[in-house]
C-alpha positions as CSV (number, residue, x, y, z in Angstrom):
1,X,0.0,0.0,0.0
2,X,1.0,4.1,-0.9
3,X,0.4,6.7,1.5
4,X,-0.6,9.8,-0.6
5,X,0.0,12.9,1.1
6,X,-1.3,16.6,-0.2
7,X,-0.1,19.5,0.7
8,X,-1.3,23.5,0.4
9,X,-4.2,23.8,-2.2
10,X,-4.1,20.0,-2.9
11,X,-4.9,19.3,0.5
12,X,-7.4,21.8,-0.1
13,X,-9.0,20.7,-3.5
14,X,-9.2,17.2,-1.7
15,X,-10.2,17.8,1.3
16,X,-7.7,15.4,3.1
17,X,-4.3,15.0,4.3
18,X,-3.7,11.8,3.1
19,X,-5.0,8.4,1.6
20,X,-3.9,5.0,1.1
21,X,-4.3,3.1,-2.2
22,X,-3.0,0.2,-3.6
23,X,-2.7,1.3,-7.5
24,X,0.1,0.5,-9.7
25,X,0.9,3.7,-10.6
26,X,0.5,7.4,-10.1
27,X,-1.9,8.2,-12.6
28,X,-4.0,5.0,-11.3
29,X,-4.0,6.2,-8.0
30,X,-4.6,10.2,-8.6
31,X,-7.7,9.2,-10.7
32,X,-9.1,6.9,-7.1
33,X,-9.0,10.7,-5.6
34,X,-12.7,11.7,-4.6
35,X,-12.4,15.6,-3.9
36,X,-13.8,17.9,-2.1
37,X,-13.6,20.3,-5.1
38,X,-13.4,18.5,-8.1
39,X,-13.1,21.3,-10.2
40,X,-9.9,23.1,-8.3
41,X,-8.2,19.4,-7.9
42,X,-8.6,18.7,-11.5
43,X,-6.7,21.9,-12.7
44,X,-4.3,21.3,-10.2
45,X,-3.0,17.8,-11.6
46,X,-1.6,19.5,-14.4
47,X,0.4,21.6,-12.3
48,X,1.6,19.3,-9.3
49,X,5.0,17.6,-8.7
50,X,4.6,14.5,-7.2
51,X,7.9,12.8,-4.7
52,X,7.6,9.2,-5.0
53,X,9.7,8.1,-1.8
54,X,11.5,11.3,-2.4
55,X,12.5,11.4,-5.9
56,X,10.8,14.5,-7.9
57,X,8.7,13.2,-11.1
58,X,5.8,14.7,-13.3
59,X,5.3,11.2,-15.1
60,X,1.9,10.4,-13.7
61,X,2.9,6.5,-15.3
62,X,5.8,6.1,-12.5
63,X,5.2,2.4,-11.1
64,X,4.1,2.2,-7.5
65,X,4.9,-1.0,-6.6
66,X,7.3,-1.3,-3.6
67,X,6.5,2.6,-3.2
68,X,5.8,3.9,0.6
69,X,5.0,7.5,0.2
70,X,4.0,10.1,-2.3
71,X,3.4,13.4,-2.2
72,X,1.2,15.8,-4.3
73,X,3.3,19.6,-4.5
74,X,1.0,22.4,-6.1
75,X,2.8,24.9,-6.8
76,X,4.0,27.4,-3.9
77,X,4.3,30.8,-4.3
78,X,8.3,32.1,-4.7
79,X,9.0,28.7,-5.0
């Protein structure tokens, strides 16, 4: 099983802080995502950086088998 965590306006969009899915990759699991606002999260995919177990990646086809932890990044503002 992944941990997803959300940070800032993803946390927002979804409503959550974190959920646990057992998809095979990113894109899989990001589409199981039930938000609070659908409208906010779904402009906000586009934008996000993911860490999958701490490595940065915007390939929403990254395998998550044998992954512990990802984390949806918006992006921040001056950063």
């Amino acid at each position: 099983m992944t941990t997803i965590r959300f940070f800032a306006a993803a946390r927002a969009a979804v409503g959550a802080d974190t959920l646990t899915t057992a998809a095979g990759t990113l894109d899989e699991a990001l589409r199981e995502v039930t938000a609070t606002d659908p409208s906010r999260w779904s402009a906000l995919l586009e934008r996000c950086s993911y860490l999958v177990d701490g490595v940065t990646t915007r390939d929403r086809s990254t395998e998550l088998s044998g992954v512990g932890v990802v984390d949806v990044m918006p992006p921040f503002a001056g950063g």
